[in-house]
PAMAR-659366 format. One record per residue (C-alpha): residue number from 1; x, y, z. Coordinates in Angstrom, 2 decimals, decimal comma. Example, Ala and Ser with C-alpha at 12.3 -4.5 7.8 and 13.67 -1.06 7.14 Angstrom:
2
<pos=1	c1=12,30	c2=-4,50	c3=7,80> .
<pos=2	c1=13,67	c2=-1,06	c3=7,14> .
# end
This chain:
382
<pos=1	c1=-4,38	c2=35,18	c3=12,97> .
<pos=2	c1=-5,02	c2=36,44	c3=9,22> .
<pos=3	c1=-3,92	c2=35,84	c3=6,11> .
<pos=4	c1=-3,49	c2=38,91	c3=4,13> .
<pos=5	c1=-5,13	c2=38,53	c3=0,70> .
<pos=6	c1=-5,30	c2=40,86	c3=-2,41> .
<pos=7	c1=-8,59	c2=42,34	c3=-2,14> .
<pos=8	c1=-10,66	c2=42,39	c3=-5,34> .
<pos=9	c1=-11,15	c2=46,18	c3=-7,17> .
<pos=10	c1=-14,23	c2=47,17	c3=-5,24> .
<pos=11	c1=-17,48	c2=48,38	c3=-7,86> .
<pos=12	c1=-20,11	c2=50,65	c3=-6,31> .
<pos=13	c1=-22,51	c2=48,56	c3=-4,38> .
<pos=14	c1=-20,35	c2=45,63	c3=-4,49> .
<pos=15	c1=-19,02	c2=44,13	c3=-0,64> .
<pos=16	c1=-15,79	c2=43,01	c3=0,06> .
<pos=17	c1=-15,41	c2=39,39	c3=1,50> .
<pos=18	c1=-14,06	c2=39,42	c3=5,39> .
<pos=19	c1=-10,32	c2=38,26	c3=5,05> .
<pos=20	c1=-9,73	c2=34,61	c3=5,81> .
<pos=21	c1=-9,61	c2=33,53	c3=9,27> .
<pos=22	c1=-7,96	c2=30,87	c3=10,94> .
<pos=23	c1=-7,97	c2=29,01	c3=14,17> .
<pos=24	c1=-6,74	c2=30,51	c3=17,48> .
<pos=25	c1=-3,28	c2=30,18	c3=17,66> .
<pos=26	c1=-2,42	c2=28,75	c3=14,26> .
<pos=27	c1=0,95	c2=30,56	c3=14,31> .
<pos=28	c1=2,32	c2=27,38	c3=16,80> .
<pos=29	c1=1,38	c2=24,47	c3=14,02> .
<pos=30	c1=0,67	c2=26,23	c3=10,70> .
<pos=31	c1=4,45	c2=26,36	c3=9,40> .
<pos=32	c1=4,96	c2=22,97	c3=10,82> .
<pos=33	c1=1,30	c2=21,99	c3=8,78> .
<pos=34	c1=2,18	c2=23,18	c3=5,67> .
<pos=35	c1=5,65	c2=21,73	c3=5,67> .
<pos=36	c1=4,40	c2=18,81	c3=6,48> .
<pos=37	c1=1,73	c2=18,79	c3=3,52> .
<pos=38	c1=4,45	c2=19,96	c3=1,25> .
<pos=39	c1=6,04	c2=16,40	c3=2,08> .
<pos=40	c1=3,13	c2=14,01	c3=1,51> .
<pos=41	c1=2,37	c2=16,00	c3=-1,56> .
<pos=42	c1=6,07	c2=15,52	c3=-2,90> .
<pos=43	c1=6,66	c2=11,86	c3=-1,14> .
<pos=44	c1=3,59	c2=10,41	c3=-0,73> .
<pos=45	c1=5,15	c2=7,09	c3=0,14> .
<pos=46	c1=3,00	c2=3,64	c3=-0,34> .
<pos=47	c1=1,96	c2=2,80	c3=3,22> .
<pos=48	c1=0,47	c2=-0,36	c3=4,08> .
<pos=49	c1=-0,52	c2=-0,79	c3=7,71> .
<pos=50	c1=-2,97	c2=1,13	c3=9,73> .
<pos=51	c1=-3,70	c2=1,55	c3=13,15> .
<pos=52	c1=-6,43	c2=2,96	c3=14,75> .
<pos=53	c1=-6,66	c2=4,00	c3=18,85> .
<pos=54	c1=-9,13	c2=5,86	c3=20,43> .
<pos=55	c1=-7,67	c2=7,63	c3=23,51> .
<pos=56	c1=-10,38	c2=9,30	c3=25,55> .
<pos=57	c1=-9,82	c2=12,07	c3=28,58> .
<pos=58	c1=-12,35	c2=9,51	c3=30,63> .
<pos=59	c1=-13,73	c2=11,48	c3=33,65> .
<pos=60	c1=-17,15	c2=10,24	c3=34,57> .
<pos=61	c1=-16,84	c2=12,11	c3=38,47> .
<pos=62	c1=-15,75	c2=15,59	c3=36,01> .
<pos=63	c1=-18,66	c2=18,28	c3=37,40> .
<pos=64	c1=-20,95	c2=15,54	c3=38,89> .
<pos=65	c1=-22,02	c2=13,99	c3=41,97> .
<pos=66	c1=-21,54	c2=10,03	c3=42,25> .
<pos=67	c1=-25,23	c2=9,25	c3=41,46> .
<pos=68	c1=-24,28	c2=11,11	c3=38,20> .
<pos=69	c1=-20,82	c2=9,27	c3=37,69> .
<pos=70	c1=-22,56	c2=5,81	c3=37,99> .
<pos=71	c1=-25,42	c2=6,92	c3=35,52> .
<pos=72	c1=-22,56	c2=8,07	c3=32,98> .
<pos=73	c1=-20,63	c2=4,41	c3=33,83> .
<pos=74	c1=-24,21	c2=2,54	c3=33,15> .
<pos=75	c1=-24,40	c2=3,70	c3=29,69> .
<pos=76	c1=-21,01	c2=2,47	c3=28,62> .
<pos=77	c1=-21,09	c2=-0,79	c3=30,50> .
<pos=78	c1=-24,12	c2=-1,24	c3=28,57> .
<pos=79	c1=-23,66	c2=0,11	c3=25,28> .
<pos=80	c1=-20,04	c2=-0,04	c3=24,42> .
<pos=81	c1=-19,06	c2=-3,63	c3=24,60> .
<pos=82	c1=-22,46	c2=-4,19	c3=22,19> .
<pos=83	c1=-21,35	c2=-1,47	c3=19,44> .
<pos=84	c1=-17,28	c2=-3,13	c3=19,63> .
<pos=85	c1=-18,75	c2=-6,62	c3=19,44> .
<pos=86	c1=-20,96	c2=-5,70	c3=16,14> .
<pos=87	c1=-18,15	c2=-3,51	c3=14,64> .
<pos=88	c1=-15,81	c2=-4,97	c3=11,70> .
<pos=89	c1=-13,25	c2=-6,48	c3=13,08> .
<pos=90	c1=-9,68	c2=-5,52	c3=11,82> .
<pos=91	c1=-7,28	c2=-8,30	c3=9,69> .
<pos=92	c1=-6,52	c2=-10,53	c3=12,79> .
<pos=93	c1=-10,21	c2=-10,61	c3=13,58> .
<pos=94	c1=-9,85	c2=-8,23	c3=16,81> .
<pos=95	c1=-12,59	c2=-6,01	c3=17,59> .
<pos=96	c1=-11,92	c2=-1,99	c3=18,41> .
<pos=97	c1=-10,35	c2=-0,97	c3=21,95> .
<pos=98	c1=-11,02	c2=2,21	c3=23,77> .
<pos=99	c1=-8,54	c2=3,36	c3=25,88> .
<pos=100	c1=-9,80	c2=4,98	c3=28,86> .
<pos=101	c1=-7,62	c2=7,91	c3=30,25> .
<pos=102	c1=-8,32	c2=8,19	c3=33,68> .
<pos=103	c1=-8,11	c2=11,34	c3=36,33> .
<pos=104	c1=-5,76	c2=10,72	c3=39,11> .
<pos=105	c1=-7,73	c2=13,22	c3=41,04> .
<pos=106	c1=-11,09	c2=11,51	c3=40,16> .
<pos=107	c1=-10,34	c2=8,49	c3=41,99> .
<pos=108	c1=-13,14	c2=6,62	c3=43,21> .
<pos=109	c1=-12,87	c2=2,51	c3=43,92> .
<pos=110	c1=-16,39	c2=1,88	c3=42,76> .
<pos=111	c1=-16,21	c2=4,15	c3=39,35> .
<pos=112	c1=-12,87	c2=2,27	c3=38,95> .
<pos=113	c1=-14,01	c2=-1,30	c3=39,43> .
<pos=114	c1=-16,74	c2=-0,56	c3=36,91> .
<pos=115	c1=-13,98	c2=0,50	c3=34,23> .
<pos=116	c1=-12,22	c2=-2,57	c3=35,32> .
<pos=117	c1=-15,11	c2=-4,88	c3=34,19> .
<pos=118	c1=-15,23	c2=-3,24	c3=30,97> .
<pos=119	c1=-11,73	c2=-4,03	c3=30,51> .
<pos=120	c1=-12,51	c2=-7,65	c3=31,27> .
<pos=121	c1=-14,59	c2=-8,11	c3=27,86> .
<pos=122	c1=-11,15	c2=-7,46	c3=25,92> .
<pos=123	c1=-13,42	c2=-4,08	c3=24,42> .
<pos=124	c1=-11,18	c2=-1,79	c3=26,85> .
<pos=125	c1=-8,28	c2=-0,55	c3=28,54> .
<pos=126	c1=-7,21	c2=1,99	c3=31,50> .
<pos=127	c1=-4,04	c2=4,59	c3=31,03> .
<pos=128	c1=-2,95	c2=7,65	c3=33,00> .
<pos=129	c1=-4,85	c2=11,38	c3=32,76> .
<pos=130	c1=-4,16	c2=13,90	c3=35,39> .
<pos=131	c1=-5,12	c2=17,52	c3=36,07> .
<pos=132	c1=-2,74	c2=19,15	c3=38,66> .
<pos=133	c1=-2,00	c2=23,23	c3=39,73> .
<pos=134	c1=0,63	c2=24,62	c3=41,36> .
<pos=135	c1=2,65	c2=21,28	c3=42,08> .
<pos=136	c1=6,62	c2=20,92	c3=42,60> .
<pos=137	c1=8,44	c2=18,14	c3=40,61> .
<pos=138	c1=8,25	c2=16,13	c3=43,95> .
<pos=139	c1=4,63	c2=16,34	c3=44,44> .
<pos=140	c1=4,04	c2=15,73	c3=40,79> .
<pos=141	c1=6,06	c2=12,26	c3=41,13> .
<pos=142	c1=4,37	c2=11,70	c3=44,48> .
<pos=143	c1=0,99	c2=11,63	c3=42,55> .
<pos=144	c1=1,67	c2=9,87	c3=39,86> .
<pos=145	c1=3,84	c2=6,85	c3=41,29> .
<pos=146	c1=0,92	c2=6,19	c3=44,03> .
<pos=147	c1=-1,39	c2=6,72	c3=41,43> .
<pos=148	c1=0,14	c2=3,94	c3=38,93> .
<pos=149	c1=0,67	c2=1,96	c3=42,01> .
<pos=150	c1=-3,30	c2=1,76	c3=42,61> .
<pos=151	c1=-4,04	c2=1,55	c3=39,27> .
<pos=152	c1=-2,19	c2=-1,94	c3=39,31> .
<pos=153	c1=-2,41	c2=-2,72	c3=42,45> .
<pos=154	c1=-5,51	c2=-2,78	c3=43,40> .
<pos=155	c1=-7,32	c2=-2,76	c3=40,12> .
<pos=156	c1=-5,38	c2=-5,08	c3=38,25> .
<pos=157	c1=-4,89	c2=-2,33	c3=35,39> .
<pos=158	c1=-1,87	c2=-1,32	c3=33,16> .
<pos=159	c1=0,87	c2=-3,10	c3=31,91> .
<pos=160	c1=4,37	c2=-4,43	c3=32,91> .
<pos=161	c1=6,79	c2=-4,08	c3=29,71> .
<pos=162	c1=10,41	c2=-5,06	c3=30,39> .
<pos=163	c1=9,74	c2=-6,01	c3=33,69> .
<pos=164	c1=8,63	c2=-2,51	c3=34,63> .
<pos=165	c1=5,32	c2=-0,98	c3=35,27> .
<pos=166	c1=4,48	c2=1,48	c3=32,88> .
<pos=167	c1=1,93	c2=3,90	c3=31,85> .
<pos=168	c1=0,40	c2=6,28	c3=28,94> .
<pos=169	c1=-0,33	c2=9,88	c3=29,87> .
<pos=170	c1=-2,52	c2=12,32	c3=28,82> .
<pos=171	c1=-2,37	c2=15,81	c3=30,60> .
<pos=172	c1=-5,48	c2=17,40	c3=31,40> .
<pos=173	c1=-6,51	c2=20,99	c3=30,07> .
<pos=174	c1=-3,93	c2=20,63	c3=27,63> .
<pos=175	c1=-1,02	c2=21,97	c3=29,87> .
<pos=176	c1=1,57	c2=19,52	c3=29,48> .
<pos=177	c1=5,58	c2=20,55	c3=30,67> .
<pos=178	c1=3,96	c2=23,64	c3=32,02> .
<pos=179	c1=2,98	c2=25,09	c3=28,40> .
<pos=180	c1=0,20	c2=27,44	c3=29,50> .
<pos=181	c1=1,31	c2=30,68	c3=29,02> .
<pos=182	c1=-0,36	c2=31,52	c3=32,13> .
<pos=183	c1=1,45	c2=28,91	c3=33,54> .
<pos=184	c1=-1,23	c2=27,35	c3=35,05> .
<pos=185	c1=-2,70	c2=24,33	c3=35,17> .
<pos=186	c1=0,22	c2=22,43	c3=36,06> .
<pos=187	c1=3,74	c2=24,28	c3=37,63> .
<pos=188	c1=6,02	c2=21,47	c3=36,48> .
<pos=189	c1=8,87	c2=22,62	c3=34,13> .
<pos=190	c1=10,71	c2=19,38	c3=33,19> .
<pos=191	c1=7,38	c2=17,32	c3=33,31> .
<pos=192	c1=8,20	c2=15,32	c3=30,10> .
<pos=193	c1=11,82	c2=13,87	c3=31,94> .
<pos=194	c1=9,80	c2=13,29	c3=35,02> .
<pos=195	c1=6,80	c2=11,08	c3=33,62> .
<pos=196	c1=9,91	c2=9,22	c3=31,49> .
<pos=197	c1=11,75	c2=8,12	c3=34,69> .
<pos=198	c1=8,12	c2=7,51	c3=36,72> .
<pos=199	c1=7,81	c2=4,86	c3=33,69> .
<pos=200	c1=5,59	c2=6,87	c3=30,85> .
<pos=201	c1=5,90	c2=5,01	c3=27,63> .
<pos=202	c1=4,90	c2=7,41	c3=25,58> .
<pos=203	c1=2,55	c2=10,49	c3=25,58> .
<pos=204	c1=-0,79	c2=10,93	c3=24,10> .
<pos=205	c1=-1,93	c2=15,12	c3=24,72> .
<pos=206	c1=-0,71	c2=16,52	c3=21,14> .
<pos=207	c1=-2,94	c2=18,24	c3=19,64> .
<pos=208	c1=-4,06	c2=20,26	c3=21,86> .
<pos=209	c1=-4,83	c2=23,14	c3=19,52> .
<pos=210	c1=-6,77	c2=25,34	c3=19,19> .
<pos=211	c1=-5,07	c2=26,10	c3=22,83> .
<pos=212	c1=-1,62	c2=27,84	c3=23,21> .
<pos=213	c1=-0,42	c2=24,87	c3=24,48> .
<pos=214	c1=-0,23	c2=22,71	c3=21,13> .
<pos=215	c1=3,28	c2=21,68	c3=19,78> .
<pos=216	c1=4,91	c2=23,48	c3=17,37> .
<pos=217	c1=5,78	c2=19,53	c3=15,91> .
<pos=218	c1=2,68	c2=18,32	c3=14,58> .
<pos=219	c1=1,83	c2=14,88	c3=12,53> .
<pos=220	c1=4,43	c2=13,06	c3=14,02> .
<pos=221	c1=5,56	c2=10,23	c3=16,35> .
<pos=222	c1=8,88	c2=12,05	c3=17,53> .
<pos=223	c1=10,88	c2=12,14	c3=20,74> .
<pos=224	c1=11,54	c2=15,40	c3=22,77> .
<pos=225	c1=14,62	c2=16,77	c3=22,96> .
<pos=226	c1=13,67	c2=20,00	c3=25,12> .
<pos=227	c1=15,64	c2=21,85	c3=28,03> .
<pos=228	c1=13,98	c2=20,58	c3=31,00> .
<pos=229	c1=14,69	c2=23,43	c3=32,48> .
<pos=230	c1=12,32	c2=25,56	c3=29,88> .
<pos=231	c1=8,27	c2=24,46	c3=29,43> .
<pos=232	c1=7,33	c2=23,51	c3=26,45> .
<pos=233	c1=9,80	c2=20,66	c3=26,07> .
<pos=234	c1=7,81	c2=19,02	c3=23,16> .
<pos=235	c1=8,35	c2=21,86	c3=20,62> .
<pos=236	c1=11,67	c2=20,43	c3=19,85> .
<pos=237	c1=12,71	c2=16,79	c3=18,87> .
<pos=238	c1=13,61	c2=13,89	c3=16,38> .
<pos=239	c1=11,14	c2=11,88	c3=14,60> .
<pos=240	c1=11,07	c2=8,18	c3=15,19> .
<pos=241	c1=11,93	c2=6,32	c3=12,17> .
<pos=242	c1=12,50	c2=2,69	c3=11,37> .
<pos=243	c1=15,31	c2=1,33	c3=13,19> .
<pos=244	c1=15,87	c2=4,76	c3=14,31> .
<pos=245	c1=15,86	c2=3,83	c3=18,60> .
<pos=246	c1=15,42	c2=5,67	c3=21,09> .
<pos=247	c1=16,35	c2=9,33	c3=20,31> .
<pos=248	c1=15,07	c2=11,53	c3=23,17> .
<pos=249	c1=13,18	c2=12,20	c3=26,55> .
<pos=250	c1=9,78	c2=10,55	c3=26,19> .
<pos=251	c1=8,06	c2=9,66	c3=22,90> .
<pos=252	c1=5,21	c2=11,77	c3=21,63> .
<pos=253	c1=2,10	c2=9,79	c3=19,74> .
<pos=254	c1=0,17	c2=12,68	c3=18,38> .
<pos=255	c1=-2,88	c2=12,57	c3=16,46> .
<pos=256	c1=-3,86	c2=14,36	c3=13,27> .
<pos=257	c1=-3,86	c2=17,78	c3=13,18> .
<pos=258	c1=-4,78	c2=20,54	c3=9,98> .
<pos=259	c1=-7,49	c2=22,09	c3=8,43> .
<pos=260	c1=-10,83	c2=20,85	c3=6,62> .
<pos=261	c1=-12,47	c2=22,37	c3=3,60> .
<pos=262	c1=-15,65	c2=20,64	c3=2,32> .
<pos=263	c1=-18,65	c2=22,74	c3=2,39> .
<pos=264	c1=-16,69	c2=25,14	c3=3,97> .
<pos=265	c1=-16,16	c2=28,80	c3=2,70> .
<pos=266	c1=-13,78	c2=29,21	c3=5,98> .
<pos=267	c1=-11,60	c2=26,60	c3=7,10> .
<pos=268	c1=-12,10	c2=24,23	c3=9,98> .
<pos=269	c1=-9,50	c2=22,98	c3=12,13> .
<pos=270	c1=-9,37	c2=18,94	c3=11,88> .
<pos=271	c1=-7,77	c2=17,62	c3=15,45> .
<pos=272	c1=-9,00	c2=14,28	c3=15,43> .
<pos=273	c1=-11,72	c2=14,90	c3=18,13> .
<pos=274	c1=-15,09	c2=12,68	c3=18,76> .
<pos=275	c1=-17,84	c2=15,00	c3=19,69> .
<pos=276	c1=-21,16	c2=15,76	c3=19,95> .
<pos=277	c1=-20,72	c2=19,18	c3=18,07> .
<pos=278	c1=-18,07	c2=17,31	c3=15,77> .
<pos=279	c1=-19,18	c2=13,72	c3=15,03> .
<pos=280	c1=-17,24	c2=11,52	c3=12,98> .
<pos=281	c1=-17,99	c2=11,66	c3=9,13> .
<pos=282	c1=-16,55	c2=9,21	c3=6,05> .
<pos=283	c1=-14,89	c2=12,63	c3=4,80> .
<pos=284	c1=-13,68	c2=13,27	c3=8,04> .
<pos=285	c1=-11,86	c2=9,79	c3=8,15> .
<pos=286	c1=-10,31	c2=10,36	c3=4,81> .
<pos=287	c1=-8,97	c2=13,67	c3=6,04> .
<pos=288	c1=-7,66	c2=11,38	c3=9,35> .
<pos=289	c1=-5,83	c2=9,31	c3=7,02> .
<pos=290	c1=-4,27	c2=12,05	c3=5,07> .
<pos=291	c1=-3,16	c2=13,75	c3=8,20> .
<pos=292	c1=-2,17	c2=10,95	c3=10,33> .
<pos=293	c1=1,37	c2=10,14	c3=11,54> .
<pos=294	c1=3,38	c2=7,53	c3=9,65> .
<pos=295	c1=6,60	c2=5,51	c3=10,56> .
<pos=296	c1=7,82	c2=3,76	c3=7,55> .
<pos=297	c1=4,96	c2=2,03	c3=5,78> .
<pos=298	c1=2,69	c2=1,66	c3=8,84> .
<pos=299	c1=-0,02	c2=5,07	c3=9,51> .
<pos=300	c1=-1,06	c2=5,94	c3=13,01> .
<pos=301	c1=-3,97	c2=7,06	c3=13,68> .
<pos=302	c1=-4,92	c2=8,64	c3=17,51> .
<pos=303	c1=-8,75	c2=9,84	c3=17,76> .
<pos=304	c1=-9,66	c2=11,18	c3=20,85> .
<pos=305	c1=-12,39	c2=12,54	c3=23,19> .
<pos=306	c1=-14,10	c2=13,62	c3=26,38> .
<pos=307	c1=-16,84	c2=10,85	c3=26,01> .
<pos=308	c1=-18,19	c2=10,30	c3=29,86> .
<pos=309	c1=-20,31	c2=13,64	c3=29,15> .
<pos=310	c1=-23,89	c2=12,99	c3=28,88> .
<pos=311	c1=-23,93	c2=14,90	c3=25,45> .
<pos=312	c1=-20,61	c2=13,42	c3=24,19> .
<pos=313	c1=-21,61	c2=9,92	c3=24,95> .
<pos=314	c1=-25,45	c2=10,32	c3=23,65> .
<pos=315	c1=-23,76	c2=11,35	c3=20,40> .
<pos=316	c1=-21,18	c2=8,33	c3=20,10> .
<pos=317	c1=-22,51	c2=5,47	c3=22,07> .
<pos=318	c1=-26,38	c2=6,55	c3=21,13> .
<pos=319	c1=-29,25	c2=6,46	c3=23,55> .
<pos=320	c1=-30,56	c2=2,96	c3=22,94> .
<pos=321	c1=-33,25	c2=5,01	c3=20,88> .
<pos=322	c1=-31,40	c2=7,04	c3=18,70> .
<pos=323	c1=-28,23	c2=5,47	c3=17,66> .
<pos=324	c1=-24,78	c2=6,80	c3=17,80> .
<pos=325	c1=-21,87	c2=7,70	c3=15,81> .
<pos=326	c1=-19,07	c2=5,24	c3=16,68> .
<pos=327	c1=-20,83	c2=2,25	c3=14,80> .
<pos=328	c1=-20,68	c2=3,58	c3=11,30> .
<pos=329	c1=-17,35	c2=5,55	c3=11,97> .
<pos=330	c1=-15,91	c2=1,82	c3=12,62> .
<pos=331	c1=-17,80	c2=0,86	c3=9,31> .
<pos=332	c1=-16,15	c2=3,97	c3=7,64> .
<pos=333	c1=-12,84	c2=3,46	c3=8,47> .
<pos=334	c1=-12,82	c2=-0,44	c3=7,78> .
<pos=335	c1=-14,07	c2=0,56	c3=4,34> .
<pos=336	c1=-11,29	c2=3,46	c3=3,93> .
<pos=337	c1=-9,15	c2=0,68	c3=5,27> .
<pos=338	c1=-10,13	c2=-1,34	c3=2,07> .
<pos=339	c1=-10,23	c2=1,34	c3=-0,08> .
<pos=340	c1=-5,93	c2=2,52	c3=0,36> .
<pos=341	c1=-5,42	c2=-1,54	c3=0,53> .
<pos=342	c1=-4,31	c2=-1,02	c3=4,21> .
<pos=343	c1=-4,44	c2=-3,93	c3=6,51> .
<pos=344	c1=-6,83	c2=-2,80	c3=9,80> .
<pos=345	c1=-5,51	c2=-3,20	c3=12,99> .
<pos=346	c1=-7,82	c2=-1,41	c3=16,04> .
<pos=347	c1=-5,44	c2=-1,44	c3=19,24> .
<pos=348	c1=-5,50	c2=-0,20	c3=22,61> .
<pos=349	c1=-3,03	c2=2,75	c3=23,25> .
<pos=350	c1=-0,42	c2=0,48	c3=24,50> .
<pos=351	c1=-0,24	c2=-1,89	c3=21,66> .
<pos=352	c1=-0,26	c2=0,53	c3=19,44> .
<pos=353	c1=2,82	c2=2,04	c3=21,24> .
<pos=354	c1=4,12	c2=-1,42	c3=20,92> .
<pos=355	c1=3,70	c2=-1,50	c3=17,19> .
<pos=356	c1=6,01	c2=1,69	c3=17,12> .
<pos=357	c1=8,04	c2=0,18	c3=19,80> .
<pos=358	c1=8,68	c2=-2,83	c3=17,38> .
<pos=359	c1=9,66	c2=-0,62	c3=14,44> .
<pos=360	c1=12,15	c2=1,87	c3=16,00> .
<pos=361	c1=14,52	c2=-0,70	c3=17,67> .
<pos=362	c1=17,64	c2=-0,24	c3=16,00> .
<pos=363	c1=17,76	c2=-3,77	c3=14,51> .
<pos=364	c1=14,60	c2=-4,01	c3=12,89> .
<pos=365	c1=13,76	c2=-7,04	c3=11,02> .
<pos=366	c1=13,23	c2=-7,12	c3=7,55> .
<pos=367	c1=10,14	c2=-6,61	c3=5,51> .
<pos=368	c1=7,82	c2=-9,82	c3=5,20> .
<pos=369	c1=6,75	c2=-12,67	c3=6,79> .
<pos=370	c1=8,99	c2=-12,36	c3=9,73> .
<pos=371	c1=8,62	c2=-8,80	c3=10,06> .
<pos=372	c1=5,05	c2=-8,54	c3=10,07> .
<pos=373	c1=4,64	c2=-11,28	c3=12,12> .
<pos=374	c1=6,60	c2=-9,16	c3=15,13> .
<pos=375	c1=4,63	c2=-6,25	c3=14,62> .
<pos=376	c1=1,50	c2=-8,33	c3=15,13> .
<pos=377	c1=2,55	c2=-10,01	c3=18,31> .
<pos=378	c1=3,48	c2=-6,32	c3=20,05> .
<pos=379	c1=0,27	c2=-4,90	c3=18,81> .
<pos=380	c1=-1,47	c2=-8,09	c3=20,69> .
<pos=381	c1=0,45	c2=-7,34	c3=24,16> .
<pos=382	c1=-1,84	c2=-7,42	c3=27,32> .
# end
């Protein structure tokens, strides 16, 4: 896509600049960008909370042998309970949680026991990533409920809220409710109602751009309101407010998504990703903060990556060498923290849908004491 700009009066042996060019496929989140920017700008509100997960597509067996999966386990086991137990902790003295997505069709008892003991150290927790082709709604469900069932089962792993086992998803290559224009990479139109009756609490894919498949809704914690029987599902919906309920299908915790400037002639798109080609950087977290979803007077922020790579996790964790980029990121956004005059607060992916949880019932309590004290004790749900 191009923007068409007024080209400067050309002088002999003068040379045009190349129009400006921006991301694949901005045409599905631009409008919704800009409108969105247009708010902030004109209602920039006076938030107070933060909260920061890191939701990572976790799949050490990706491309690799099981030799190769256990050396890509080793170096978390090793490194990442070290770098959370040195980082700042956040105002109720709790360290930062990664929440490991895992591949239903990675499965492997060993690679999964592994994960488990990281979860042990408190440093850690296990949600729901799948990549499926061609399946049926049946066959999806099939997967998924034996899937959970394992998870918990036999690994001890997600959580029980109401009484119900329940689950986060993220869908792999970015096809979620059969969005792929292709229409691969998944088959299953009505996907979002599905993975809300199989017990989904709330999904974790958006943004998925520069892909086709992001939502046209971006920077928002909404609910969708699709036709299940037309993909795409999440491009319509209501935005969860305070004591707004439950409004919709399943609830969608996205993570920021716009452009970047600095030292940048052209534009770079800003999606929240840890990576070796785009490590975290204190501008970077500002721009986070500025982009991130907001309910009320609390900001969500959702980072996310595909950190069981050997390059990825060299970057982040470090090498035991060289060190990596998750310790000062933690330093950078404890100081932005301080900075706005936001109070910290690193969660897992399910607390932090328990902090939303806890300020969209329809009866919310009132600001202070009492208030704040509820959000704190959903945000510390095991």
């Amino acid at each position: 896509m191009r923007i068409a700009i007024s080209p400067p009066r050309q002088t002999r042996g003068s040379r045009q600049d190349p129009p400006l060019k921006l991301p694949r496929n901005a045409n599905l989140w631009l409008p919704a960008y800009l409108r969105d920017r247009a708010r902030r700008l004109t209602k920039p509100g006076n938030p107070k909370r933060l909260w920061v997960a890191f939701t990572d597509h976790f799949e050490p067996c990706g491309n690799a042998t099981l030799p190769v999966a256990r050396q890509r386990m080793a170096a978390w086991q090793q490194l990442w309970p070290t770098i959370a137990g040195a980082a700042p902790r956040d105002a109720h003295g709790r360290p930062p949680c990664y929440t490991f997505f895992y591949p239903q069709e990675e499965y492997n008892r060993e690679i999964l026991d592994s994960i488990t003991q990281i979860t042990r150290t408190g440093f850690a927790d296990v949600e729901v990533h799948l990549h499926h082709f061609d399946d049926t709604a049946p066959s999806f469900v099939e997967k998924v409920r034996d899937f959970t069932a394992r998870l918990h089962n036999d690994h001890g792993l997600l959580h029980v809220h109401n009484g119900r086992l329940v689950f986060g998803f993220i869908h792999g290559n970015w096809a979620l409710d059969n969005s792929r224009p292709d229409g691969k990479a998944c088959g299953v139109t009505g996907e979002l109602q599905l993975l809300r009756d199989l017990g989904c609490y709330a999904d974790f894919t958006m943004p998925s751009a520069p892909s086709a498949t992001q939502s046209r809704i971006v920077n928002r914690i909404y609910w969708t309101t699709g036709d299940p029987a037309r993909p795409r599902g999440f491009d319509s919906g209501i935005e969860a407010t305070v004591g707004g309920g439950i409004r919709g299908d399943l609830l969608m915790i996205t993570g920021p998504l716009g452009l970047r400037f600095r030292d940048r002639l052209i534009p770079r798109l800003e999606a929240g990703e840890l990576a070796c080609y785009d490590p975290p950087t204190p501008y970077r977290v500002q721009r986070w903060l500025a982009l991130a979803p907001r309910i009320g007077d609390d900001i969500f922020l959702k980072l996310f990556g595909h950190t069981a790579r050997e390059d990825n996790a060299a970057a982040l964790l470090g090498t035991g060498e060289r060190p990596g980029a998750l310790a000062p990121m933690f330093r950078w956004i404890h100081e932005a923290a301080q900075q706005h005059n936001l109070e910290l607060n690193w969660v897992s992916a399910y607390q932090m849908f328990c902090a939303i949880e806890s300020l969209i019932q329809p009866s919310p309590l009132q600001p202070g004491t009492a208030g704040e004290t509820k959000l704190q004790t959903a945000a510390s749900a095991q």
